[in-house]
C-alpha positions, 0 to 999 in steps of 0.5 A: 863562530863564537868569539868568546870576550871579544864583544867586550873586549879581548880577554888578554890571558896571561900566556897570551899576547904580548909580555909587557910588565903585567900586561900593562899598556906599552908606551913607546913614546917617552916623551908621552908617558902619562902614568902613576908609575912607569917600567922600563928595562936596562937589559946591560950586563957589560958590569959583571965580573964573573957570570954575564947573563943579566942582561936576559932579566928584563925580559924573563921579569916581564914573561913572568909577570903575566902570571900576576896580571891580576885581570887588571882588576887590582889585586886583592890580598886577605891578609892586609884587606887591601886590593892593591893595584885598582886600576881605577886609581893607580895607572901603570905603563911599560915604556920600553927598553932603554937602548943598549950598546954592547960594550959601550958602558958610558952610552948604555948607561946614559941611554938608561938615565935618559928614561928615568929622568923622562919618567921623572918628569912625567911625575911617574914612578921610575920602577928599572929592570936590570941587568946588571948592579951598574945600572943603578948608577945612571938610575940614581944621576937621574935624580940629581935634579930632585929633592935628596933621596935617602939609598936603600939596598938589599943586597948580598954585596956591598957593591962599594968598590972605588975603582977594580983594575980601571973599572969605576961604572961595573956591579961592583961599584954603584953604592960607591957612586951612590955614596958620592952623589950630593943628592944621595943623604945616605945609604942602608945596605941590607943582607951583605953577608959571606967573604967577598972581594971587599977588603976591611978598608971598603967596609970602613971607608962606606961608613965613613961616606954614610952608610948602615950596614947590616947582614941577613943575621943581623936583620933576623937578630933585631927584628925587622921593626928594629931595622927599620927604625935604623933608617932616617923616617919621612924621607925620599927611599929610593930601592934598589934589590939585588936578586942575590939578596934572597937565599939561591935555594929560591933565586938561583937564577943570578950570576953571582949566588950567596948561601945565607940569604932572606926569604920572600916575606922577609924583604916584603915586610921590610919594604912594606914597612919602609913604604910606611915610613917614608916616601919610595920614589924610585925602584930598580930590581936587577941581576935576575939571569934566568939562564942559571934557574931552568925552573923559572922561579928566580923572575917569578920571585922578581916579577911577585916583588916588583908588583907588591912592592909597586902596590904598596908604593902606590898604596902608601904614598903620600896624598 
């Protein structure tokens, strides 16, 4: 009997085997991560106010990412002449899952900052998978150890609440807990946009705690150039994407939808652009909850801008 790619190894097609991220090796052990970039998913999504189902993202963003395993031959784009992704020079593990405890936020979200600052310490890129906005709190505490990091958001929300009904650690208020952070240098906020559940006073007091704030038509308005030089040059990014940043006619899939949002090359280019600029040191992509998007094309659009975000990290870091 023939065993077509077995003599040289398995083929590992992407509807095959295991859904890592990109059908990267996993690395269960945290205290042995030796990578250029490491994945690990917060399935949490004991922060939302309205829609839960975030917490399915993690594992919907890895299912989807197998469409773009590439072979792990890198991937190559026309457009840039780049292959992004060469193995042989950027290595990527999935650590895993930090381990969640349903309504038990406080242990949920410190079992997630434990990964990042193992990830940290390997000298990994910290790329999360959310869940819920909360997770970006215990994310960005992880870097208090670091050198200061300069918060970039796309995002529908401003996410800037101080404290709702006695809640301090859900969706609504990781910018403000960002913001709060002595490491944190300051905040831009793109794609907020539409009547929210934030009054005048939160818009004012976020600039006042310094940050930029500027909408999908502002950003169309000024270009994305002109964004970008908005945002302080040579500094630690850290990015975190909300998946309701993109209009719901192509990410349905997310709890809390906003008509009026960016495309895909709109936030590609941004992120291209900031990767230029600066340095990304860390990445959480969240609220993608593939139960309200039958199609799959909400974690397809997540799985597609975490692996050209990654590739365009990687390609324009520092040496």
């Amino acid at each position: 009997m023939t065993t077509h790619g077995y003599d040289s190894g398995r083929l590992n097609l992407p509807f095959v085997g295991i859904c890592t991220f990109g059908k990267y090796p996993y690395q269960p052990d945290w205290d042995a991560i030796a990578a250029d970039v490491a994945v690990m998913g917060a399935p949490f999504d004991g922060g939302t106010q309205w829609r839960a189902g975030a917490r399915m993202g993690p594992r919907a963003i890895r299912e989807a990412s197998t469409l773009f395993a590439f072979g792990h031959a890198g991937a190559y784009d026309f457009e840039d002449d780049i292959t992004y992704l060469d193995p042989a020079q950027v290595s990527v593990v999935d650590i895993g899952d930090a381990d969640i405890i349903h309504t038990d936020t406080a242990q949920s979200h410190a079992n997630i900052e434990l990964g990042v600052r193992r990830m940290l310490a390997a000298g990994a890129l910290p790329v999360v998978l959310g869940g819920d906005h909360s997770v970006n709190i215990p994310c960005i505490r992880a870097f208090d150890d670091q050198a200061p990091i300069h918060l970039v958001q796309i995002d529908a929300h401003l996410d800037f609440v101080d404290e709702r009904h006695g809640v301090r650690c859900g969706h609504g208020n990781p910018m403000r807990r960002a913001a709060e952070q002595p490491h944190v240098t300051g905040l831009t906020q793109i794609g907020i946009r539409n009547v929210s559940s934030t009054a005048r006073e939160g818009y004012v007091t976020a600039r006042e705690m310094g940050s930029d704030i500027q909408s999908v038509r502002q950003v169309r308005a000024m270009g994305t150039a002109a964004l970008l030089e908005r945002i302080p040059a040579g500094m630690r990014y850290y990015l975190t994407v909300d998946i309701d940043a993109f209009d719901p006619s192509i990410a349905p899939g997310t709890g809390t939808p906003s008509h009026g949002g960016f495309l895909y090359y709109e936030v590609l280019e941004l992120i291209d652009g900031l990767a230029r600029r600066g340095e990304i040191v860390g990445l959480d992509l969240v609220e993608v909850a593939p139960d309200y998007d039958p199609s799959g094309s909400t974690q397809i659009l997540a799985a597609q801008l975490l692996l050209n975000t990654i590739g365009r990290v990687m390609h324009h870091r520092p040496t």
